[in-house]
N, CA, C and O of each residue as an XYZ file, in Angstrom:
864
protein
N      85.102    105.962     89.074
C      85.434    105.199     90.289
C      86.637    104.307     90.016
O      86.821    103.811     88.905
N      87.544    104.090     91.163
C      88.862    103.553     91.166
C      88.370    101.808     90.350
O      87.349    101.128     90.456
N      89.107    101.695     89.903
C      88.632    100.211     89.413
C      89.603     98.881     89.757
O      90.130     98.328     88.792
N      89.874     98.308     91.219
C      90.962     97.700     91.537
C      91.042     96.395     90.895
O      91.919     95.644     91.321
N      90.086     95.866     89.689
C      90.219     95.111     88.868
C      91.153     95.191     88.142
O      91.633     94.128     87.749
N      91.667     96.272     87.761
C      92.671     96.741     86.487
C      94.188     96.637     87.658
O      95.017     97.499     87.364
N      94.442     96.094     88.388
C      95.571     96.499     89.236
C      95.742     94.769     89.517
O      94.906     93.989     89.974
N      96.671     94.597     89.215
C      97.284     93.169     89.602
C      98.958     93.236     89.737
O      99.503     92.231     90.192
N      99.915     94.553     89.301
C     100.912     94.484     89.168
C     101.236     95.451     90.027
O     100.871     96.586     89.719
N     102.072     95.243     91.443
C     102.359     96.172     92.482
C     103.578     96.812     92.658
O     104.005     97.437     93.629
N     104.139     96.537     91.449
C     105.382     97.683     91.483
C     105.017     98.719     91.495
O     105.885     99.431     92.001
N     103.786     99.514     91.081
C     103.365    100.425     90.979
C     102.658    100.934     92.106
O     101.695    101.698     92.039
N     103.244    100.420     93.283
C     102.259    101.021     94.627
C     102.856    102.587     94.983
O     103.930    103.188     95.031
N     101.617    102.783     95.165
C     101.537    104.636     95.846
C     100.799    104.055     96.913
O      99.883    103.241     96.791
N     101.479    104.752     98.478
C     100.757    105.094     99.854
C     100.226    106.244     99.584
O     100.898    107.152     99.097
N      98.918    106.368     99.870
C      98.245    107.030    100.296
C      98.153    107.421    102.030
O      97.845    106.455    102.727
N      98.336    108.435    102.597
C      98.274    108.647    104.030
C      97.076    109.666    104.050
O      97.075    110.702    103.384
N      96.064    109.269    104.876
C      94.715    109.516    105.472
C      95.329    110.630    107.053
O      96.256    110.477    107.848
N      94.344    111.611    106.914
C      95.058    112.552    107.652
C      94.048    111.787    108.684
O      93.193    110.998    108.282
N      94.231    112.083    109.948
C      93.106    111.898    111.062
C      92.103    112.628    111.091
O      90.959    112.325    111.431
N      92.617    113.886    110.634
C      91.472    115.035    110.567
C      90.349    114.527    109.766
O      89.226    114.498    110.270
N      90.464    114.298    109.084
C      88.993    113.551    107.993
C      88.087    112.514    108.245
O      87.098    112.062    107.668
N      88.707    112.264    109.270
C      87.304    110.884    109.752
C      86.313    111.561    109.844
O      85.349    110.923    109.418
N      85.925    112.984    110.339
C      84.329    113.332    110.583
C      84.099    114.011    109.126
O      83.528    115.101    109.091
N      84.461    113.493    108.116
C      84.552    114.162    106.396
C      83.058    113.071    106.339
O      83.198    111.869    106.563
N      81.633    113.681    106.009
C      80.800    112.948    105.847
C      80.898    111.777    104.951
O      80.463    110.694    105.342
N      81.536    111.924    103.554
C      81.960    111.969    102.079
C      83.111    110.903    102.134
O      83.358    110.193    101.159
N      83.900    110.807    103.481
C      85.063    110.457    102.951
C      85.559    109.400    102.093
O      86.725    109.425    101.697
N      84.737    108.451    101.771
C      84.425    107.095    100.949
C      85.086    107.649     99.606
O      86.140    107.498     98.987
N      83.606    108.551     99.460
C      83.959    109.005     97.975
C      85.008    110.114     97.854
O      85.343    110.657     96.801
N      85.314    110.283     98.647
C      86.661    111.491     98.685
C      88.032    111.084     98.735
O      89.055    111.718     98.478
N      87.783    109.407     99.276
C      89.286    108.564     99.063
C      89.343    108.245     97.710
O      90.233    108.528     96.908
N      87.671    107.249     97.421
C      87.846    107.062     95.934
C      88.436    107.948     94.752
O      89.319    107.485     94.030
N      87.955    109.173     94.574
C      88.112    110.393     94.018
C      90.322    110.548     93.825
O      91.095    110.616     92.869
N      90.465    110.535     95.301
C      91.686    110.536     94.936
C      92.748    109.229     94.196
O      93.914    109.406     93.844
N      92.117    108.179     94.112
C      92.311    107.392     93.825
C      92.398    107.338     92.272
O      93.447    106.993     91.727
N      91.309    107.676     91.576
C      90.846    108.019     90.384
C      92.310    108.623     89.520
O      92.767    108.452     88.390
N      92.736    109.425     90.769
C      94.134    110.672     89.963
C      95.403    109.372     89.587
O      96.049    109.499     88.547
N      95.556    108.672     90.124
C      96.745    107.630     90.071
C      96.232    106.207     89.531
O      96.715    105.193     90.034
N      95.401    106.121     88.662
C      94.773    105.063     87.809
C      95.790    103.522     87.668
O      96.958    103.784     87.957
N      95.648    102.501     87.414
C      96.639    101.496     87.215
C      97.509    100.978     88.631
O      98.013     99.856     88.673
N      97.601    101.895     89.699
C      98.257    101.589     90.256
C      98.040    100.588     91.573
O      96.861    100.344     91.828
N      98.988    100.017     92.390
C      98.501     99.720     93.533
C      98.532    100.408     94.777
O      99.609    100.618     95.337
N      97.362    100.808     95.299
C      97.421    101.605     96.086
C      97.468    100.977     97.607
O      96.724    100.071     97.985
N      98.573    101.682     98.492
C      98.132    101.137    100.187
C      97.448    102.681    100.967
O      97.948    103.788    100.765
N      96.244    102.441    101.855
C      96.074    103.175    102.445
C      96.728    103.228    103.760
O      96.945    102.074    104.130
N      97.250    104.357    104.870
C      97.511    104.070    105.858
C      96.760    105.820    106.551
O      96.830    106.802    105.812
N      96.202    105.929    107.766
C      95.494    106.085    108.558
C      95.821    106.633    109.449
O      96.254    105.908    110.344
N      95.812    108.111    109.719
C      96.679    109.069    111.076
C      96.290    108.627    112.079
O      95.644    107.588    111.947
N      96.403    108.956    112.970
C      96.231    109.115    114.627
C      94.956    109.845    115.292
O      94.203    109.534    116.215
N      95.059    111.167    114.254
C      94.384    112.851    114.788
C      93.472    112.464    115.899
O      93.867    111.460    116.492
N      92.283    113.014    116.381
C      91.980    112.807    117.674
C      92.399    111.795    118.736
O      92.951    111.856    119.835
N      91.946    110.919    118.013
C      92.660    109.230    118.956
C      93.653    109.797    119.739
O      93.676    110.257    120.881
N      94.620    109.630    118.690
C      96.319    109.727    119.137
C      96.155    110.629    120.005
O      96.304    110.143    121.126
N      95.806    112.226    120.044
C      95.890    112.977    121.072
C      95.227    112.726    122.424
O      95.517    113.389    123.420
N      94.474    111.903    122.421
C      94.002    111.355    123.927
C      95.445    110.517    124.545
O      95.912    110.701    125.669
N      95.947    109.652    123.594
C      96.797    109.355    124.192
C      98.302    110.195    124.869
O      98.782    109.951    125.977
N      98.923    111.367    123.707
C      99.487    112.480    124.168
C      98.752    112.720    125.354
O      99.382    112.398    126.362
N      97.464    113.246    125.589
C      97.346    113.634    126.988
C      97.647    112.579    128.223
O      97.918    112.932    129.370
N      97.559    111.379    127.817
C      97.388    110.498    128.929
C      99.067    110.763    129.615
O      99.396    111.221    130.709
N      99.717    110.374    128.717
C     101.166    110.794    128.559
C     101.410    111.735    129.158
O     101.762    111.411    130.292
N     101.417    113.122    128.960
C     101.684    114.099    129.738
C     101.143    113.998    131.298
O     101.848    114.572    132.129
N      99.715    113.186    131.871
C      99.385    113.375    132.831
C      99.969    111.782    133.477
O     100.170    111.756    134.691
N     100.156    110.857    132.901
C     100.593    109.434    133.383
C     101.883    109.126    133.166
O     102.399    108.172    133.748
N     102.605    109.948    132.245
C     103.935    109.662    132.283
C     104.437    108.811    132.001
O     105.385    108.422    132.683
N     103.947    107.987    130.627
C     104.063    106.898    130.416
C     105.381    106.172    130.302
O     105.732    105.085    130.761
N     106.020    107.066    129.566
C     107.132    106.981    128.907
C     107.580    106.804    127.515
O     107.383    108.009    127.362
N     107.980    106.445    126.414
C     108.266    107.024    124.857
C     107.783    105.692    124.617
O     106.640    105.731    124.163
N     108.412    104.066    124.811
C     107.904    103.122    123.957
C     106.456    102.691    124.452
O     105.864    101.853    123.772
N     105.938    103.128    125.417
C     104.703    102.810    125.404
C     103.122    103.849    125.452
O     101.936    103.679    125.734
N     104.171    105.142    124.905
C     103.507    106.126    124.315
C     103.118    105.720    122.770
O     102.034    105.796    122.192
N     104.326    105.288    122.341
C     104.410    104.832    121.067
C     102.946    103.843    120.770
O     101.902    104.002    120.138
N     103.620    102.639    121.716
C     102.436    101.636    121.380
C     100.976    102.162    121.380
O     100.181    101.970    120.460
N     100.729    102.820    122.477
C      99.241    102.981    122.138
C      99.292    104.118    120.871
O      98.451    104.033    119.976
N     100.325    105.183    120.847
C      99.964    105.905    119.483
C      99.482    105.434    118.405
O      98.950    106.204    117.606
N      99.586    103.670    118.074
C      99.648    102.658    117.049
C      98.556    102.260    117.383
O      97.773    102.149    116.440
N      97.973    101.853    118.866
C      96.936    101.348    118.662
C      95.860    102.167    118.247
O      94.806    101.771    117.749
N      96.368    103.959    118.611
C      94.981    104.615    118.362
C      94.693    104.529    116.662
O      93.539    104.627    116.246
N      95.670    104.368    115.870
C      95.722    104.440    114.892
C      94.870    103.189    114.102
O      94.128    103.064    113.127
N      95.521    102.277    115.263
C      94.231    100.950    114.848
C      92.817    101.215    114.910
O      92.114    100.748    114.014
N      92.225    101.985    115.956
C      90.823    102.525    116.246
C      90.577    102.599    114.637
O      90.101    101.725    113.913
N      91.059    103.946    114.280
C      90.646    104.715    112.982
C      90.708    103.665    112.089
O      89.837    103.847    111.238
N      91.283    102.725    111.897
C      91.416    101.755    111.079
C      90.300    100.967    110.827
O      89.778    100.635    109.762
N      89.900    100.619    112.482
C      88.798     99.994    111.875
C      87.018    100.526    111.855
O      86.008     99.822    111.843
N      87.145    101.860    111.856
C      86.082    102.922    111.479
C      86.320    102.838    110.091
O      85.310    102.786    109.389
N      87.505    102.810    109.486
C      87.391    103.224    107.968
C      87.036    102.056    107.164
O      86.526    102.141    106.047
N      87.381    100.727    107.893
C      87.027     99.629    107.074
C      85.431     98.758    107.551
O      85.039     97.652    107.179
N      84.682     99.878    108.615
C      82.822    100.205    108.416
C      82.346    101.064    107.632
O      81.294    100.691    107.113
N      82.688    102.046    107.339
C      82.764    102.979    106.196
C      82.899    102.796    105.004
O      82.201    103.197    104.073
N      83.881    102.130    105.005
C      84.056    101.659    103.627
C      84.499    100.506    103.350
O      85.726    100.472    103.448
N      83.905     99.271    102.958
C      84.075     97.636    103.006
C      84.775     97.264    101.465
O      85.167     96.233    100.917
N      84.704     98.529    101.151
C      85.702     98.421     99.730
C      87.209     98.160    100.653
O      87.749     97.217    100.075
N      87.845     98.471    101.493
C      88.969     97.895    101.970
C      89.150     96.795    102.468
O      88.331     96.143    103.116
N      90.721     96.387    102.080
C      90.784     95.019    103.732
C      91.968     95.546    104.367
O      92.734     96.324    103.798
N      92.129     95.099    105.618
C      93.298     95.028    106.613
C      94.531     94.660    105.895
O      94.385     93.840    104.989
N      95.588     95.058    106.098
C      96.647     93.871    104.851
C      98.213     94.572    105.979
O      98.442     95.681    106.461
N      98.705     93.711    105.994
C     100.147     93.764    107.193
C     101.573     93.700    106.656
O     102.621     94.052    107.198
N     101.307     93.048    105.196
C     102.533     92.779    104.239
C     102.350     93.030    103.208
O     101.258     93.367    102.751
N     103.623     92.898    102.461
C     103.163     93.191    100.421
C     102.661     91.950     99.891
O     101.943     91.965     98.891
N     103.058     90.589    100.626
C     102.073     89.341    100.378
C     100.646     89.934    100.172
O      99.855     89.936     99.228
N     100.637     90.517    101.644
C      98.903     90.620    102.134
C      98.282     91.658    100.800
O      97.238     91.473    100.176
N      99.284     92.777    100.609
C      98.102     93.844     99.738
C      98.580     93.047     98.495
O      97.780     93.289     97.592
N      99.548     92.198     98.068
C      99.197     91.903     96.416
C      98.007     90.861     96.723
O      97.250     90.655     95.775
N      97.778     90.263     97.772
C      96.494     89.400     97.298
C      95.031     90.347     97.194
O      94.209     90.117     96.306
N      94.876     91.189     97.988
C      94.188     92.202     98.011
C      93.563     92.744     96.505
O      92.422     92.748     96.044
N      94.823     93.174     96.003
C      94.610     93.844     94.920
C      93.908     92.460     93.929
O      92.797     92.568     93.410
N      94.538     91.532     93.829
C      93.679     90.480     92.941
C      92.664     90.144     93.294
O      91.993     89.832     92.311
N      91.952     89.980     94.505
C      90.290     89.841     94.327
C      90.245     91.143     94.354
O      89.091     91.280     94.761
N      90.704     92.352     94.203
C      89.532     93.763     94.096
C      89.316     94.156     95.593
O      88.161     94.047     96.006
N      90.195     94.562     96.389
C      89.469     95.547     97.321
C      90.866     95.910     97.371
O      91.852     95.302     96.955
N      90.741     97.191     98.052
C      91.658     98.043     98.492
C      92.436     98.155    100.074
O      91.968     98.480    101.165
N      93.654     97.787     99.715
C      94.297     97.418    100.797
C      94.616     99.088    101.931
O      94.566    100.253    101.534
N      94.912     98.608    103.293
C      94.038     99.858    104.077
C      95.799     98.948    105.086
O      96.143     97.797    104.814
N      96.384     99.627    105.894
C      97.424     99.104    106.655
C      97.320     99.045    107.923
O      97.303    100.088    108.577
N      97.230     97.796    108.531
C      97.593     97.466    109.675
C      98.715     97.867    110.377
O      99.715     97.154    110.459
N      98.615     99.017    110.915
C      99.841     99.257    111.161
C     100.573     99.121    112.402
O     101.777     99.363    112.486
N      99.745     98.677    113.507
C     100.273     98.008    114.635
C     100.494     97.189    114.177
O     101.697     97.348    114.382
N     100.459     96.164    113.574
C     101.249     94.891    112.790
C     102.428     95.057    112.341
O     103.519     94.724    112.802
N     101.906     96.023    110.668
C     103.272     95.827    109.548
C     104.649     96.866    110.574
O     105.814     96.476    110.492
N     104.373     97.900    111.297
C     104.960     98.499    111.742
C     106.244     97.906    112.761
O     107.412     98.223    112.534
N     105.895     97.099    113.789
C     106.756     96.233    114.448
C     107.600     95.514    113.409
O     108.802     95.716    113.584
N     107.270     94.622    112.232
C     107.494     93.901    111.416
C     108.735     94.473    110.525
O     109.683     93.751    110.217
N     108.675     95.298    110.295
C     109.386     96.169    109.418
C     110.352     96.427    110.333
O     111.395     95.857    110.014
N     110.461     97.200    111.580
C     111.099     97.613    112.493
C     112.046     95.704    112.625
O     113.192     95.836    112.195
N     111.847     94.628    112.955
C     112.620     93.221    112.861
C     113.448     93.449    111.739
O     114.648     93.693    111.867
N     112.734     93.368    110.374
C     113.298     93.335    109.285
C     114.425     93.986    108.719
O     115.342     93.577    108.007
N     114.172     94.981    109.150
C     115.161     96.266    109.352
C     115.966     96.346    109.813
O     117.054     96.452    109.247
N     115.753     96.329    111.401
C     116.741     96.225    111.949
C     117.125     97.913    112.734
O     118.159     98.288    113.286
N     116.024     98.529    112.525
C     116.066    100.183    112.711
C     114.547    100.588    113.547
O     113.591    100.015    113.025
N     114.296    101.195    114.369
C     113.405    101.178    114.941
C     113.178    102.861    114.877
O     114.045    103.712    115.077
N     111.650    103.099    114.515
C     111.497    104.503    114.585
C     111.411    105.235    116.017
O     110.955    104.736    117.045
N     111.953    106.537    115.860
C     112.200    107.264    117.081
C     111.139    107.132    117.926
O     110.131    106.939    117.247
N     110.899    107.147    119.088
C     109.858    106.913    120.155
C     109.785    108.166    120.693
O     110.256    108.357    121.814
N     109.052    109.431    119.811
C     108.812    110.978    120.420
C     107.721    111.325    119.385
O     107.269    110.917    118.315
N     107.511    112.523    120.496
C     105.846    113.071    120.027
C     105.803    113.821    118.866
O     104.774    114.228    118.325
N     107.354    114.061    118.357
C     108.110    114.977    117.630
C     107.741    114.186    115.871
O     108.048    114.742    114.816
N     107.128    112.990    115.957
C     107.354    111.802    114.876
C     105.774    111.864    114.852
O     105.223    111.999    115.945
N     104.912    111.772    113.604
C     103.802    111.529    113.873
C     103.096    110.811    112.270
O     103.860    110.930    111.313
N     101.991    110.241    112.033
C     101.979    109.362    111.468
C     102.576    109.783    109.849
O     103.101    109.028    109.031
N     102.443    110.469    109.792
C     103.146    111.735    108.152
C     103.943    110.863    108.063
O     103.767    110.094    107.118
N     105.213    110.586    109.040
C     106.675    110.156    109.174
C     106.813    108.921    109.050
O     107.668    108.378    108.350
N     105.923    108.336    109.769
C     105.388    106.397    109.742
C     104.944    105.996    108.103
O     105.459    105.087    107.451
N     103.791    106.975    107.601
C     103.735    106.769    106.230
C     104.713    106.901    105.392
O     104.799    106.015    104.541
N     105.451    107.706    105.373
C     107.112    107.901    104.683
C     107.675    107.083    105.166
O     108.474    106.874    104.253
N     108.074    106.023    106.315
C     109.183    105.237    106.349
C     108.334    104.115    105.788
O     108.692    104.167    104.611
N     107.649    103.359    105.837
C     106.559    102.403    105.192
C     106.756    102.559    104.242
O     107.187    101.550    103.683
N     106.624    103.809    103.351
C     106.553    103.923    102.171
C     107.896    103.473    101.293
O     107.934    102.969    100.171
N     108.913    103.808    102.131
C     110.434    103.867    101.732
C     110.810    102.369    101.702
O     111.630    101.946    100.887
N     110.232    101.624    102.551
C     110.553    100.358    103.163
C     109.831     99.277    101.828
O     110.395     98.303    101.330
N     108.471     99.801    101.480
C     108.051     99.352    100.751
C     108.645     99.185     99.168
O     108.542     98.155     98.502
N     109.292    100.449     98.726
C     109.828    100.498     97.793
C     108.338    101.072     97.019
O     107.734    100.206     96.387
N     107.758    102.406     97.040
C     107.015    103.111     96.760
C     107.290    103.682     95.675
O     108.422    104.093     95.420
N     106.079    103.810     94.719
C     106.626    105.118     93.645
C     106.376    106.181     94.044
O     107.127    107.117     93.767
N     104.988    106.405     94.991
C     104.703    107.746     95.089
C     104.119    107.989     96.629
O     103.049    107.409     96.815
N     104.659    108.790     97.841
C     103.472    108.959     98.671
C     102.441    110.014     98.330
O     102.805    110.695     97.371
N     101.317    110.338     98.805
C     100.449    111.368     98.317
C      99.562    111.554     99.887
O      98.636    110.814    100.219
N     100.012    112.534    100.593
C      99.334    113.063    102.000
C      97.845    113.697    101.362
O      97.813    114.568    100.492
N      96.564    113.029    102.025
C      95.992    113.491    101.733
C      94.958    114.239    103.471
O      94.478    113.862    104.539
N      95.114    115.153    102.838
C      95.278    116.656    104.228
C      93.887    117.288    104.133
O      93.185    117.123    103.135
N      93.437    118.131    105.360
C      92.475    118.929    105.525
C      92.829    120.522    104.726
O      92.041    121.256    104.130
N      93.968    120.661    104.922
C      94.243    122.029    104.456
C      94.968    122.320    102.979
O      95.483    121.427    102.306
N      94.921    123.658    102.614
C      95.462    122.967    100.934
C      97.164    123.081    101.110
O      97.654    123.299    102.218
N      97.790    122.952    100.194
C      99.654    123.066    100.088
C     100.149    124.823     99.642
O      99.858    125.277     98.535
N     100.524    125.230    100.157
C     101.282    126.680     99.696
C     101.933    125.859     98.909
O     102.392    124.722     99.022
N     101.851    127.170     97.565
C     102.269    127.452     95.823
C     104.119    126.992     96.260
O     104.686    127.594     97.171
N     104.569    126.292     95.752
C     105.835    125.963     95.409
C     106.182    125.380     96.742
O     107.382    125.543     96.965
N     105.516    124.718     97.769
C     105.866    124.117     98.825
C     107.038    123.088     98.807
O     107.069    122.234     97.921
N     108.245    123.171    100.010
C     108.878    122.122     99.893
C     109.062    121.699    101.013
O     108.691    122.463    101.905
N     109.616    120.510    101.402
C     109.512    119.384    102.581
C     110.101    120.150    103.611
O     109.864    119.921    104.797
N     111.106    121.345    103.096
C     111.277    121.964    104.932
C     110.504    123.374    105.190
O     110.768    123.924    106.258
N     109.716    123.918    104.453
C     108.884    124.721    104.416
C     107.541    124.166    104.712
O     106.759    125.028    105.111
N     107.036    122.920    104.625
C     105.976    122.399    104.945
C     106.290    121.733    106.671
O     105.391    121.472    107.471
N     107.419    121.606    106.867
C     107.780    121.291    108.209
C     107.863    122.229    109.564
O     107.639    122.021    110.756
N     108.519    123.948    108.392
C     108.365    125.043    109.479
C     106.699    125.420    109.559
O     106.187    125.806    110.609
N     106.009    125.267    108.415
C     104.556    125.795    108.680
C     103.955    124.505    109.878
O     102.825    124.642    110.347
N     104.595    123.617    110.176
C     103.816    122.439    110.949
C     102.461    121.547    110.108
O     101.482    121.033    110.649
N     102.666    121.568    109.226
C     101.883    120.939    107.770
C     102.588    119.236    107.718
O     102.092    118.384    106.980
N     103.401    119.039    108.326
C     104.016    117.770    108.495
C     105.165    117.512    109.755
O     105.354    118.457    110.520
N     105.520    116.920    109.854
C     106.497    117.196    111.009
C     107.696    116.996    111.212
O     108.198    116.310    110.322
N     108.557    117.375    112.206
C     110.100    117.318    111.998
C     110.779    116.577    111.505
O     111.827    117.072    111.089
N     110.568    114.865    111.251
C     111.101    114.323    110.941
C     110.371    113.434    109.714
O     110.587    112.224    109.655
N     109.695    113.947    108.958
C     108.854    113.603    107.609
C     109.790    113.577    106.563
O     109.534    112.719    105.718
N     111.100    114.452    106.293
C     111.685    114.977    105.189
C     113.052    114.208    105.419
O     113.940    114.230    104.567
N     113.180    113.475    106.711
C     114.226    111.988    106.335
C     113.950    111.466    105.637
O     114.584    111.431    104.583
N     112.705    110.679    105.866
C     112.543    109.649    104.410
C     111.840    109.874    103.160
O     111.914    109.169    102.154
N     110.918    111.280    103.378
C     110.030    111.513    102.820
C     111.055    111.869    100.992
O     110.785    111.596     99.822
N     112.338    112.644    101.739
C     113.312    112.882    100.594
C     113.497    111.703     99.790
O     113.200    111.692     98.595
N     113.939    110.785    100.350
C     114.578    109.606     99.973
C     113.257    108.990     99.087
O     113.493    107.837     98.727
N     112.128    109.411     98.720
C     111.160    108.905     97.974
C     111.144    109.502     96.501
O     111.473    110.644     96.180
N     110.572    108.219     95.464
C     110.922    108.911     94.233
C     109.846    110.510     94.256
O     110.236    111.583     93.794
N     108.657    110.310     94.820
C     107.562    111.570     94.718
C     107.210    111.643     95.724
O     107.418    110.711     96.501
N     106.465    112.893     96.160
C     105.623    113.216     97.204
C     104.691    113.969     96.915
O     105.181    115.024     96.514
N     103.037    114.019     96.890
C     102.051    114.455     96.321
C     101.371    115.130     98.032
O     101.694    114.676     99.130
N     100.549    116.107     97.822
C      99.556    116.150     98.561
C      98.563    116.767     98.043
O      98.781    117.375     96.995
N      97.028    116.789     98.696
C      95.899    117.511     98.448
C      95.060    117.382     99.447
O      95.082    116.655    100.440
N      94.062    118.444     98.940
C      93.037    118.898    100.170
C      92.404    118.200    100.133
O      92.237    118.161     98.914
N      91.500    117.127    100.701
C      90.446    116.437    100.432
C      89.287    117.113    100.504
O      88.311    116.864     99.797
N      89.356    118.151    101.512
C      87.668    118.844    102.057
C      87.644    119.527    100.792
O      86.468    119.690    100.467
N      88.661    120.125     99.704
C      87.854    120.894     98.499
C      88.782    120.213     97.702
O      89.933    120.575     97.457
N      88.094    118.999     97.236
C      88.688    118.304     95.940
C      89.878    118.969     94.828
O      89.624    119.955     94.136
N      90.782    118.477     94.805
C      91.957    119.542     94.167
C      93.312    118.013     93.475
O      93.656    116.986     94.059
N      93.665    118.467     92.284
C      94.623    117.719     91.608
C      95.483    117.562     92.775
O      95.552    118.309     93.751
N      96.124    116.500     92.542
C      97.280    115.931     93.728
C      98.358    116.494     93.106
O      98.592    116.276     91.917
N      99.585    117.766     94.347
C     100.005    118.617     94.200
C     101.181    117.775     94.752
O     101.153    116.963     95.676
N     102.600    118.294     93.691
C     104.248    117.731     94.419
C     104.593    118.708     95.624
O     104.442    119.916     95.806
N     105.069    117.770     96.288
C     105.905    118.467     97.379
C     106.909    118.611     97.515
O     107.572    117.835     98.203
N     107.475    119.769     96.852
C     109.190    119.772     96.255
C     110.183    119.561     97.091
O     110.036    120.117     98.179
N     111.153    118.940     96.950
C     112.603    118.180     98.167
C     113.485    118.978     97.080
O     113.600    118.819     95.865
N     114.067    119.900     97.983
C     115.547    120.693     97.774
C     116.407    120.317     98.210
O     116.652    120.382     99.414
N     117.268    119.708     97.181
C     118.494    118.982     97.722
C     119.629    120.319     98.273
O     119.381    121.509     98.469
N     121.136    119.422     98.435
C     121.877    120.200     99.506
C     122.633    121.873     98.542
O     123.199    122.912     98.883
N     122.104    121.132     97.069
C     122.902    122.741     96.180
C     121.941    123.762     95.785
O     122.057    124.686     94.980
N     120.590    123.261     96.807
C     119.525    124.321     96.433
C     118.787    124.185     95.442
O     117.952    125.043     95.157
N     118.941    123.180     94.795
C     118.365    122.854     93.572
C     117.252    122.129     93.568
O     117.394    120.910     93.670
N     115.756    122.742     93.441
C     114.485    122.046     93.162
C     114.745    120.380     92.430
O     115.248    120.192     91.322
N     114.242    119.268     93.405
C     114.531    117.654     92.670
C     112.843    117.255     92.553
O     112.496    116.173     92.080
C-alpha cells in the first residue's frame, strides 16, 4: 500500500488522471492504490474525468444550446460530482486547488485528489491562456495542461482499456483513446504512462514522436 508518509518532497509530483469510466470499478480504492504502489516516493495529484456526468451535460448542449463557455462550466462541474464520490469512497483523499494545497496534503498523509473547478479557472488567471471551450477537449487534455502547468514529472492515464504495443500520442488520438488535443501538452511533458485499471497491468509509456520521426 502507497505510503504517503514517505512523501514530503513534491518535485516529484506525477498526475494521475482517473478515467470516468471507472467510477462503477467496485475495487476502485484499491485499484488507485495499486497504481500508486508503481511510482513509490513520489507526490502524487489525482484528477477525475467527466465520463457519464459530463455526457449528460453534452446532451443538454446539443438539445439547449448552451453555448462553449458554459458548456465548459458545467463540463467542470460534472467533474466536481465525480470528485466528490471519490473522496466517499475513499477518505484516504483531500480536495486540494493549489501546490500550497497538495504539499500540505502530502505532509499529514492523505492523498491529494483536484479540485478542478477551482485550480482550473486559477491557472487559466495565472496564465494568462484559457483552454479551448469545445467538445473536441476532454478531461485527458485538462490533465495534461495541469500537469504541464504544474511542472510534472510524469502523467500516467489510468484507462478502462489496455494501450496498443508501441502506442504513440497521435496513434492513440486516431484510435480515440485520448483526444484531439491531448498531444499539445501531453508532448511537452517529461513522460506519459498509461494502464488498464480493470486488469491490473505495469504502467505503460506513451511514446511522443517528434517532427524527424524519431521515438522521444
Amino acid at each position: 500500500m502507497y505510503a504517503m508518509s514517505n512523501c514530503h518532497e513534491t518535485s516529484n509530483l506525477i498526475v494521475f488522471k482517473i478515467g470516468g469510466s471507472l467510477l462503477d470499478l467496485p475495487n476502485l480504492p484499491d485499484a488507485l492504490a495499486e497504481a500508486l504502489d508503481q511510482r513509490p516516493g513520489c507526490a502524487p495529484l489525482f484528477i477525475v474525468g467527466g465520463g457519464a456526468t459530463a455526457d449528460i451535460v453534452r446532451e443538454w448542449d446539443a438539445v439547449h444550446k448552451l453555448g462553449d463557455e458554459r458548456a465548459h462550466g458545467l463540463a467542470l462541474r460534472a467533474m466536481a460530482l465525480n470528485e466528490l464520490l471519490l473522496l466517499d469512497v475513499w477518505p484516504a483523499l483531500r480536495h486540494v486547488r493549489s501546490r500550497r494545497q497538495l504539499e500540505a496534503a502530502c505532509i499529514v498523509g492523505k492523498i491529494p485528489l483536484l479540485c478542478t473547478v477551482c485550480a482550473v479557472p486559477a491557472l487559466e488567471s495565472k496564465s494568462g491562456g484559457k483552454l479551448p471551450r469545445t467538445w473536441r477537449l476532454t478531461s485527458d487534455s485538462i490533465a495534461a495542461w495541469v500537469a504541464l502547468h504544474w511542472q510534472a514529472a510524469e502523467l500516467v492515464l489510468l484507462k478502462s482499456v489496455p494501450l496498443p504495443h508501441n502506442c504513440t500520442l497521435h496513434r492513440a488520438a486516431e484510435l480515440n483513446l485520448v483526444d484531439c488535443c491531448f498531444s499539445e501538452w501531453a508532448a511537452q511533458l517529461p513522460r506519459v504512462g498509461w494502464t488498464n485499471l480493470r486488469a491490473p497491468e505495469a504502467i505503460t509509456p506513451l511514446i511522443d514522436v517528434g517532427p524527424d520521426g524519431e521515438k522521444n
